[in-house]
VODO-117138 format. One record per atom (N, C-alpha, C, O): residue in one letter; y, z, x. Coordinates in steps of 0.2 Angstrom, whole numbers, plus 5000, padded with zeros to 4 digits. Each point is the difference from the previous one (the first is absolute). Last residue first. Layout:
<atoms>
AYZX/...
</atoms>
This chain:
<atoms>
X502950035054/X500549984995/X499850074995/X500250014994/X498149855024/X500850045002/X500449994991/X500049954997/X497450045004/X500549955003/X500650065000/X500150054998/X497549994995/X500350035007/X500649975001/X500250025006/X498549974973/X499949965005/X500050015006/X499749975004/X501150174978/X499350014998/X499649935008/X499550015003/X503050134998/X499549924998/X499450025000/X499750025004/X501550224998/X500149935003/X499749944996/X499650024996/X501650184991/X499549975004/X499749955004/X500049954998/X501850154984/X500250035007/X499350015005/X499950045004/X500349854975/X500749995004/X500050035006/X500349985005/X497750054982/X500149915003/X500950015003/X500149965005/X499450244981/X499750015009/X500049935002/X500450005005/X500750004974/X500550055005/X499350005007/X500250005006/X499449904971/X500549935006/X500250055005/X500349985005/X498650094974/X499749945001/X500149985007/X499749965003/X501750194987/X499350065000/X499549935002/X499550025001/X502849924996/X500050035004/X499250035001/X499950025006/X500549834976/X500049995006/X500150055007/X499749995005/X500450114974/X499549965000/X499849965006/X499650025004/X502550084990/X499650065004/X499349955001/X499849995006/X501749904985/X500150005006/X499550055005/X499749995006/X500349994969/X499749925003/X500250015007/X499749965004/X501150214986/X499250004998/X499949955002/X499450005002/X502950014993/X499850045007/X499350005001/X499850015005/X500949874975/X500149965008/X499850065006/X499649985004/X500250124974/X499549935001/X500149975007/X499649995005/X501850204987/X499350025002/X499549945002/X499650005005/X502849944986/X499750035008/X499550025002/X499849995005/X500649954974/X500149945004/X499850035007/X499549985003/X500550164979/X499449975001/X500149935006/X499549975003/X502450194993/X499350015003/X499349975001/X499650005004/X502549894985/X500150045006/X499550015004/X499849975005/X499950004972/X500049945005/X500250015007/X499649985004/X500750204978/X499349985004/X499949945005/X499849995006/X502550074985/X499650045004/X499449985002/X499849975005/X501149904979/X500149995006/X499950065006/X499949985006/X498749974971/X500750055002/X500249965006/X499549965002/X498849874986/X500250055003/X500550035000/X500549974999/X499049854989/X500150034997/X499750085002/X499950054997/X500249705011/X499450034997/X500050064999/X499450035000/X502449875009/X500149964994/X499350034996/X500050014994/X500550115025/X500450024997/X500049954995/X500150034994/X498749945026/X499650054995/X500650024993/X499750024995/X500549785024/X499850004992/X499850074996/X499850004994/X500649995029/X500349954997/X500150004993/X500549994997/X498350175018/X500650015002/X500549954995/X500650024998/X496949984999/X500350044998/X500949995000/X500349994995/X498649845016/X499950004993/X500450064993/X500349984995/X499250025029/X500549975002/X500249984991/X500650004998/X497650145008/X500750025003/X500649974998/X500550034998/X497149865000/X500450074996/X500550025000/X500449994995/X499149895024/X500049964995/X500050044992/X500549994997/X498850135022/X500849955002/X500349984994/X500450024996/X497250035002/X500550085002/X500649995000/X500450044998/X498049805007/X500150004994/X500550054996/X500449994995/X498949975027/X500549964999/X500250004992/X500649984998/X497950195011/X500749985002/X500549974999/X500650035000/X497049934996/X500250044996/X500950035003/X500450004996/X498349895017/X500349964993/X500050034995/X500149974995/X499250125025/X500849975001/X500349934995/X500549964999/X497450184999/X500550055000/X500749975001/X500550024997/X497149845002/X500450054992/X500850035004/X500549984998/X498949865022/X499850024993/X500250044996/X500650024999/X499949775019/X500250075000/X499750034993/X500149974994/X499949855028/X499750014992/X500250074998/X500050055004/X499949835020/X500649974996/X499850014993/X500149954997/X498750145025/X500049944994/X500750024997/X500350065002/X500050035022/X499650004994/X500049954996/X500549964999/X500950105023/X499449955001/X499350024994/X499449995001/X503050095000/X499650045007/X499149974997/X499450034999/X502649854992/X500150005005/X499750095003/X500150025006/X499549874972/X499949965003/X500150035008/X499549995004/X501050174978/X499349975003/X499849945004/X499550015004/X502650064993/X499750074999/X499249985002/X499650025005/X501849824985/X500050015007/X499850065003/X499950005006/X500049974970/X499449955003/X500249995008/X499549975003/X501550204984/X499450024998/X499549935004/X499450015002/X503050004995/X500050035006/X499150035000/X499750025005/X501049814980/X500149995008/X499950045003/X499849995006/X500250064971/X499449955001/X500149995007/X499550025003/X502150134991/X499650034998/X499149955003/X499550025002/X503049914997/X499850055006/X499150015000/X499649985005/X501249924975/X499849945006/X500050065005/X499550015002/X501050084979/X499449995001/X499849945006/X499549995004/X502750124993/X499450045002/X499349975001/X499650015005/X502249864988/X500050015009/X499450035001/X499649995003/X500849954973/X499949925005/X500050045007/X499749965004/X500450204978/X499549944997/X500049965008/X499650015004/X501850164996/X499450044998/X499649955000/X499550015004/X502649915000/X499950055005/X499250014999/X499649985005/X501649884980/X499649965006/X499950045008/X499949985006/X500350114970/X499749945000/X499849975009/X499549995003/X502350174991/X499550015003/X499149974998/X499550025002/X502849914995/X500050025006/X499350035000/X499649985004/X501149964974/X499649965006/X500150005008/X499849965004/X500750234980/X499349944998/X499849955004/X499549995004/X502650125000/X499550045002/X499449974997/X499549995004/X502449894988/X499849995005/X499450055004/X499649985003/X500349974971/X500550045005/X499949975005/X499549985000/X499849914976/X499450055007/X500849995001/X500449974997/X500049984984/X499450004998/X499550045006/X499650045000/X503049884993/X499750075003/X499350014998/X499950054997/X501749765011/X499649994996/X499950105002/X500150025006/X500549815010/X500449964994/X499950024992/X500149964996/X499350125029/X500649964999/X500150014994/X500550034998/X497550025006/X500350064998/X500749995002/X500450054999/X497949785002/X500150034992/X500450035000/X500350014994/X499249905025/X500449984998/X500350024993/X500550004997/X498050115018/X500950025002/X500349954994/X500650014997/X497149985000/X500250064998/X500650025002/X500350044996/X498749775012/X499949984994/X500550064996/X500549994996/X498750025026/X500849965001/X500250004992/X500650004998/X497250125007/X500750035000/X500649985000/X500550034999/X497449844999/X500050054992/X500850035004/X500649994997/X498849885020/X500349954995/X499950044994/X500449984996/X498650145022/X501049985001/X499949954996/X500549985003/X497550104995/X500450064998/X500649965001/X500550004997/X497749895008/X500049994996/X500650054995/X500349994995/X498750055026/X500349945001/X500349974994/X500549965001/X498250224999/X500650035002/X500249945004/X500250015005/X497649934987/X500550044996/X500650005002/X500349964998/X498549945015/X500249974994/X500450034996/X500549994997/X498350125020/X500649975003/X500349954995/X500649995000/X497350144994/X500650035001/X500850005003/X500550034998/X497449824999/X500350024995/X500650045000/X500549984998/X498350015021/X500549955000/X500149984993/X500549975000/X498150215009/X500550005005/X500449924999/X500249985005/X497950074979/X500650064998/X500649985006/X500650004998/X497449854991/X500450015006/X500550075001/X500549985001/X498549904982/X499250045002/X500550025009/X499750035004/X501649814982/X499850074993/X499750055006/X500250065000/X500949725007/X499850065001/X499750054999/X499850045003/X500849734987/X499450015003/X500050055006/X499549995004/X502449974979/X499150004997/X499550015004/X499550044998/X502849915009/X500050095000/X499249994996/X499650045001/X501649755012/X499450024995/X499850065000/X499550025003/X502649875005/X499650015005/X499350034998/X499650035004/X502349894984/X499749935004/X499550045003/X499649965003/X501850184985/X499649964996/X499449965004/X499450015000/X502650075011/X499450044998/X499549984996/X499450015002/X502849895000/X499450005005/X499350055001/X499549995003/X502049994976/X499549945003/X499750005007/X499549995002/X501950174992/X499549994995/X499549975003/X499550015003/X502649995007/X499450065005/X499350004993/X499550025001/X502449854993/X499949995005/X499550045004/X499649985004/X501650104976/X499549954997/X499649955008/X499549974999/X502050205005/X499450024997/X499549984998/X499450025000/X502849915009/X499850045005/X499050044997/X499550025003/X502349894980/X499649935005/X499650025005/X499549975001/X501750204988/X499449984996/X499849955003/X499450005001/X502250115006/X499650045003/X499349954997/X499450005002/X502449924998/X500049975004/X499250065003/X499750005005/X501750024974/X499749935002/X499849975006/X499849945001/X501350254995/X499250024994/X499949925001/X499449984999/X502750065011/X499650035005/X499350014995/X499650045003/X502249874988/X499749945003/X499550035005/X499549975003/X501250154977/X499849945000/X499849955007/X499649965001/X501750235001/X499550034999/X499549924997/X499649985004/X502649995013/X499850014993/X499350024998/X499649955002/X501150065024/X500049954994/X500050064994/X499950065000/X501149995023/X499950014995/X499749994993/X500250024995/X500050005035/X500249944995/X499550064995/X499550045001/X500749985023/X500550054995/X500049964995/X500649994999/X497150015015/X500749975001/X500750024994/X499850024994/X497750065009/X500350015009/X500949994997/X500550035001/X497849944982/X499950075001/X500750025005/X500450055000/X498949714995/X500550034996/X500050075001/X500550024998/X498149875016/X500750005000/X500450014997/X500650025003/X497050004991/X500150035007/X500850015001/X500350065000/X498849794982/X500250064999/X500250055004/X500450044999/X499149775008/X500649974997/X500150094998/X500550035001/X497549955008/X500449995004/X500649995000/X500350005005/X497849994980/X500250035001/X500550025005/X500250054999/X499549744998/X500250024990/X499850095004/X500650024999/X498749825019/X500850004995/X500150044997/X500450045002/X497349965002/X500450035004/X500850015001/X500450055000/X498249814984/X499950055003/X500350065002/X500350044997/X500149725005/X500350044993/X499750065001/X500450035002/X498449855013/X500950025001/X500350044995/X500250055000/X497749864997/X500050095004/X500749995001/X500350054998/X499349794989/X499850044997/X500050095004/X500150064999/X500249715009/X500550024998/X500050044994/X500650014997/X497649925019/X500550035002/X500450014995/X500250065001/X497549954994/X500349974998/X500850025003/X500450054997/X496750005009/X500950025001/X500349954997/X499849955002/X497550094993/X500549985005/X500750004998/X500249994994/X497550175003/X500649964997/X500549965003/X500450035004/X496850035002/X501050045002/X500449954995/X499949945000/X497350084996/X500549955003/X500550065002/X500050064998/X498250094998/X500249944997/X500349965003/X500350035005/X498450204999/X499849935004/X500049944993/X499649974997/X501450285004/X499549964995/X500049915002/X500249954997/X501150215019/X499550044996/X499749994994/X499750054998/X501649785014/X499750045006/X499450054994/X499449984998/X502449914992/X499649975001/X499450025005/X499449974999/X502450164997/X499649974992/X499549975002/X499550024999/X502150055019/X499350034998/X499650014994/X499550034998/X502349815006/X499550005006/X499450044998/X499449984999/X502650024990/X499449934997/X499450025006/X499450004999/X502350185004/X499649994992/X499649955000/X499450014999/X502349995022/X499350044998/X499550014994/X499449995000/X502949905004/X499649995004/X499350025002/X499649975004/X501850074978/X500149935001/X499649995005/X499649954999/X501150264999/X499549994995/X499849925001/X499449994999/X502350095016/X499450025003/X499550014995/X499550025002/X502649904989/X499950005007/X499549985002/X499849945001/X500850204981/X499949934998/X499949945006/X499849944999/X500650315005/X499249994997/X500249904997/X499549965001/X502450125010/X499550005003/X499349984998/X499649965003/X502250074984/X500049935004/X499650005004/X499749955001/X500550254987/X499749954996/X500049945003/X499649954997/X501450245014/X499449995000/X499549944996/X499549975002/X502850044998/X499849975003/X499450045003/X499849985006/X501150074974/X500049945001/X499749965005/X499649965000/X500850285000/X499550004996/X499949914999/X499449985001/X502450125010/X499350005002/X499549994997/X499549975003/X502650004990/X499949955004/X499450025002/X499649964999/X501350154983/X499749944998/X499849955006/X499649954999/X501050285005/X499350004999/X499849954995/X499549994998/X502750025010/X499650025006/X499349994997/X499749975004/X502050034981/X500149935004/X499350015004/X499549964999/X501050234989/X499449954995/X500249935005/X499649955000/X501650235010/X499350034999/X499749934997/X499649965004/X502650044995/X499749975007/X499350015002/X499749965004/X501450134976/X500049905000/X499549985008/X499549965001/X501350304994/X499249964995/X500149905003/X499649965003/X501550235010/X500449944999/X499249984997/X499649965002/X501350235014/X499850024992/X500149944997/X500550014996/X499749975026/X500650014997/X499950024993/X500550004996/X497850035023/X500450025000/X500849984997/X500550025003/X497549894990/X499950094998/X500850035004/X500350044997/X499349745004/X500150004992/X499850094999/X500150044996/X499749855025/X500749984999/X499950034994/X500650035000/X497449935007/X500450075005/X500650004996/X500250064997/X498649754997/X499950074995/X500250075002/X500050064997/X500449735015/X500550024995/X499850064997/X500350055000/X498549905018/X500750025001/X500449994994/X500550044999/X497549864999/X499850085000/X500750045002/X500050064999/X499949684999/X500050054994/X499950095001/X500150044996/X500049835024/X500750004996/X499950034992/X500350054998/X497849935016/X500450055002/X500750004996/X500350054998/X498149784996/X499950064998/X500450055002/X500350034995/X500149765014/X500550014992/X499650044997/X500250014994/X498849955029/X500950025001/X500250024991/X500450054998/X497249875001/X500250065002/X500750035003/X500150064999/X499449724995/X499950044994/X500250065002/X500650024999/X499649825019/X500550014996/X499850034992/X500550004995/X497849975019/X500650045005/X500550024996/X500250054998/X497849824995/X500150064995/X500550045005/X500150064999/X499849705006/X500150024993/X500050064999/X500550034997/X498449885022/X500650045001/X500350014992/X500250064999/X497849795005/X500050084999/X500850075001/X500150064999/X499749685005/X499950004994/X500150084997/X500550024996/X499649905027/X500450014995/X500150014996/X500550024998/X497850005022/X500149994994/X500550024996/X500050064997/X499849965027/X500449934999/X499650004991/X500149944998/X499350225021/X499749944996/X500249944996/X499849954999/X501550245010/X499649985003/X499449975001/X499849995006/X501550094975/X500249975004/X499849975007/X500349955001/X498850184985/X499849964997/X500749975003/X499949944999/X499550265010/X499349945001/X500249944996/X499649955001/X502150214996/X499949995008/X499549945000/X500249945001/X500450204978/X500549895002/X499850015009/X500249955003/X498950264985/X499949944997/X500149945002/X499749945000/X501350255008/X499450005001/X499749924998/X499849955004/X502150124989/X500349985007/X499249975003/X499849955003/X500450154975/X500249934998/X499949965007/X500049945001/X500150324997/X499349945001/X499849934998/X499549975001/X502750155002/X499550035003/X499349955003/X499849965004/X501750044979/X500349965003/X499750015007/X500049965005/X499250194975/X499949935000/X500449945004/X499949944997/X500550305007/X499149974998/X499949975000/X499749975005/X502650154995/X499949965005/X499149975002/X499849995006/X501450154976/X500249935000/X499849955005/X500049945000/X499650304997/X499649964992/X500049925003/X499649965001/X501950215014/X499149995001/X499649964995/X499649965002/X502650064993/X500049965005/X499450005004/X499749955002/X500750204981/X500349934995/X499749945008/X499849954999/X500450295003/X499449984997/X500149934998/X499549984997/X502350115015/X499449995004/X499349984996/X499649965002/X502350094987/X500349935003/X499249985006/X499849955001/X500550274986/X499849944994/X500049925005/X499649965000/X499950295012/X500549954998/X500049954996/X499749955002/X498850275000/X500149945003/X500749974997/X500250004994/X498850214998/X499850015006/X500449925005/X500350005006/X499450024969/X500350045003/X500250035006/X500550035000/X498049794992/X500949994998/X500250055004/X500350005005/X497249924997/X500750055001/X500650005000/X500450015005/X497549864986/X500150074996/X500550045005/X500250054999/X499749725009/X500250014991/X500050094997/X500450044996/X498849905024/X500649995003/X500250024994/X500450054999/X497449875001/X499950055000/X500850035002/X500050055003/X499549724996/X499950064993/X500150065001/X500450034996/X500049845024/X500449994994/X499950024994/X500550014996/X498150035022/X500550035003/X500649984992/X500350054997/X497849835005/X499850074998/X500750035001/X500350004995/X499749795014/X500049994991/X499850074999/X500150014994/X500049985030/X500649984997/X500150004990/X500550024997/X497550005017/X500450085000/X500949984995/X500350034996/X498049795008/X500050054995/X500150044998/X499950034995/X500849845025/X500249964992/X499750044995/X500350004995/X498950085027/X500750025000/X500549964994/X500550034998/X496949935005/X500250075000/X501050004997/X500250004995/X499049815015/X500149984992/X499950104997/X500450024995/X499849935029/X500549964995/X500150014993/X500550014997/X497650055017/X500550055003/X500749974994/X500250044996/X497849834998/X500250055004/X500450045000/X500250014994/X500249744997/X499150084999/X500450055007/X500550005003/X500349734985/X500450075001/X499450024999/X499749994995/X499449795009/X500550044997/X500550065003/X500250005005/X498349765007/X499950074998/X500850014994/X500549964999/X498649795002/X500250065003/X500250074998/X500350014995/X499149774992/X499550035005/X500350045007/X499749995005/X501449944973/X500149975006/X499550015005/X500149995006/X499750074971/X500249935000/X500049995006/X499849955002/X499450254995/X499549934998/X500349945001/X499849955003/X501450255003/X499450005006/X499549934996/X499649975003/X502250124982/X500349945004/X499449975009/X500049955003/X499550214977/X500049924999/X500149975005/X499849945001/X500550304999/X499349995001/X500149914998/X499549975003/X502650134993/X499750005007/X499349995004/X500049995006/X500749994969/X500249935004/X500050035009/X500049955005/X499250234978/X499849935000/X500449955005/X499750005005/X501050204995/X499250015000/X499849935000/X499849965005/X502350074985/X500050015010/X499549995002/X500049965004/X500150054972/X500149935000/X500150015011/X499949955004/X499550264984/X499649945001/X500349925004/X499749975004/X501750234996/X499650015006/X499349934997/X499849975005/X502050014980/X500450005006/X499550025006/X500149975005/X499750094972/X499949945002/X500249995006/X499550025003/X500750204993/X499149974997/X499949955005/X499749995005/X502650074998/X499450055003/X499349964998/X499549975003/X502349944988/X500350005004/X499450045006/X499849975005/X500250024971/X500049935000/X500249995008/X500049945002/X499450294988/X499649934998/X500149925003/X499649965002/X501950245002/X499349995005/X499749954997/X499849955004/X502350034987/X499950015004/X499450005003/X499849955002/X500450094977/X500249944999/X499849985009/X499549975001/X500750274994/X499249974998/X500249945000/X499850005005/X501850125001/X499550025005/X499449944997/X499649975004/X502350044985/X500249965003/X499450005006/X499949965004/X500150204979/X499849934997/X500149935007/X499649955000/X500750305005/X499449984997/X500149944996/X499449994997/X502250065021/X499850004995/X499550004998/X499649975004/X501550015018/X500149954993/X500150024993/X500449974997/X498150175022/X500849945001/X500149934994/X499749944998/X499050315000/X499949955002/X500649955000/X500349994995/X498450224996/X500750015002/X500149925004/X500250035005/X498050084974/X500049965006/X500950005002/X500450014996/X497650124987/X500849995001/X500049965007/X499750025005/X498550004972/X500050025008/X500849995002/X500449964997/X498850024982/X499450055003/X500250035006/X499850055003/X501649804982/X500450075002/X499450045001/X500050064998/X499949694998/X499950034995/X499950095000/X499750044997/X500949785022/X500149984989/X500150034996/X500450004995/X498550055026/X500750045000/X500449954996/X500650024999/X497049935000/X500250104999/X500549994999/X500150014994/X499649765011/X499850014992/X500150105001/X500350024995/X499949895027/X500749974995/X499950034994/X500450044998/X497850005017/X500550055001/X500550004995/X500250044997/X498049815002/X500050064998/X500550045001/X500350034995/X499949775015/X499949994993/X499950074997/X500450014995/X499449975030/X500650024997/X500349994993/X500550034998/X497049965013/X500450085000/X500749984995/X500150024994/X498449795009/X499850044998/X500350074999/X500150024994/X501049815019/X499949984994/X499750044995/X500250004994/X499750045029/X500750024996/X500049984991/X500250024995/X497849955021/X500250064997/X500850024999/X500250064999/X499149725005/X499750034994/X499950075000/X499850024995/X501549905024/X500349964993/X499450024995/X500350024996/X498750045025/X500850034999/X500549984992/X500350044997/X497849815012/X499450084998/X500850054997/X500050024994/X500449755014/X499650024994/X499750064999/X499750024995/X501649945025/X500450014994/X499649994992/X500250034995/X498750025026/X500450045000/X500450004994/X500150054996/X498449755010/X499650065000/X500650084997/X499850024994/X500949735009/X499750034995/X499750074997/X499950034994/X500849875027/X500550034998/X499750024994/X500150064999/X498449935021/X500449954997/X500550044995/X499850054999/
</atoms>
């Protein structure tokens, strides 16, 4: 199944190319790379890291929701040749044509989007189609950010890594909705929270209003876009709230999803301030909801389907919660280390040595299970 290739692959990039960024930051190491080394590192993170888990994921999902086979085989080989092919294209500018590298990058996620919408069409669940058109307005985002290295166009850069980065967050508020109360309830055998529709609407609204503002050419006034980041935050407050973060304490694989659940309403909170106000920058809360709200939810999902699907308990001890700990840190350092009276050099380093240490973590915990058959013998 697909998880198998793209989680074990996406945490050694995430692992490897954080360090690379932070050397050739800091002129240890020299990198020759398409784009840039800045536009290299916004780029693979949000397009390579993220981009092979969230595939990993909804490709092994969609064999639950619709009970037919996935993308495996000979197939899903040739889909991971394709996302390898794309990092590894970046270190050859010199060798390759920029237009070639830009159009292998581009053609992954429209790809596996195709993979994806077969069985769920085919079963006639429509619901599930929602993430087809996520992932069409990723590739458009990730075409811009082609677009912005080859017109040298900073604007196009920060549009491009506001759209991805957002509609990752529509995703997790999405698939957080659906999953968190469950396994709250599941793994401290309490009631489930019940759903108040127009609380999850607003939900998903309020970010998905943000989503469009990214796509559509409209310009609001700095006040009215800190007003709409702050309803968007005070709204994911409260849902979160309702799903009682009190009684995972002793849970590490679902405290963990609270938390960085808990990161997209601190981060909406920090674009709006940085609207209106030089108190946090948007790099603060960009990566609020990069480091805080995506890594660590990656980080608790790919660690409980990881287990769940080659037929193991569902618990995960000291190391992968120390892990998540390691994230979280990070994410703390990355943000706030400068109000707490960090150099901004060190934050840098210390942020990355922590994050990359929480993958390496996972990986020394997760890398023979990935490439082990079913402890049950089931196919998958």
């Amino acid at each position: 199944m697909a998880f198998r290739p793209f989680f074990l692959m996406g945490s050694l990039l995430a692992m490897s190319y954080i360090m690379l960024w932070v050397l050739s930051l800091y002129g240890q190491l020299h990198l020759d790379v398409y784009g840039g080394i800045m536009w290299w590192h916004i780029h693979e993170m949000l397009f390579g890291f993220v981009g092979a888990i969230v595939i990993g994921f909804l490709l092994t999902a969609v064999k639950t929701w619709t009970g037919l086979p996935s993308v495996h085989g000979s197939t899903l080989v040739c889909l991971v040749l394709l996302w390898l092919m794309g990092r590894i294209f970046m270190f050859a500018i010199a060798w390759l044509n920029p237009g070639l590298i830009a159009l292998i990058d581009l053609a992954f996620l429209p790809i596996a989007g195709a993979f994806l919408a077969i069985p769920i069409i085919k079963k006639r669940m429509w619901r599930n189609l929602i993430f087809l058109p996520i992932l069409l307005l990723m590739t458009y985002a990730n075409g811009l950010m082609h677009c912005a290295t080859y017109l040298s166009d900073p604007t196009h850069l920060i549009r491009a890594t506001n759209q991805q980065v957002f509609l990752v967050t529509l995703l997790m508020v999405i698939l957080g909705g659906r999953v968190i109360p469950m396994f709250t309830a599941n793994s401290t055998q309490t009631p489930r929270v019940g759903t108040i529709p127009i609380l999850e609407w607003f939900s998903i609204l309020s970010v998905l209003a943000l989503v469009l503002l990214q796509f559509l050419p409209l310009a609001l006034p700095a006040k009215w876009l800190a007003g709409l980041f702050t309803s968007a935050a005070l709204i994911h407050f409260i849902r979160l709230f309702r799903w009682r973060f009190w009684v995972t304490l002793r849970t590490p694989l679902v405290w963990s999803l609270h938390l960085s659940y808990a990161c997209i309403p601190l981060g909406y909170l920090l674009f709006a301030l940085s609207l209106v106000s030089d108190i946090f920058n948007r790099s603060q809360a960009i990566h609020t909801l990069t480091v805080g709200a995506i890594s660590l939810m990656i980080l608790a999902m790919i660690s409980r389907v990881s287990l769940g699907h080659t037929g193991r308990k569902i618990v995960v001890g000291k190391t992968v919660t120390v892990a998540f700990l390691l994230v979280f840190a990070a994410f703390i350092i990355r943000v706030f280390g400068t109000k707490l009276g960090m150099d901004i050099a060190y934050v840098y380093v210390v942020a990355a040595v922590m994050w990359s240490a929480a993958f390496a973590l996972y990986l020394i915990k997760y890398s023979k299970l990935l490439i082990s058959p079913r402890i049950d013998k089931k196919p998958g």
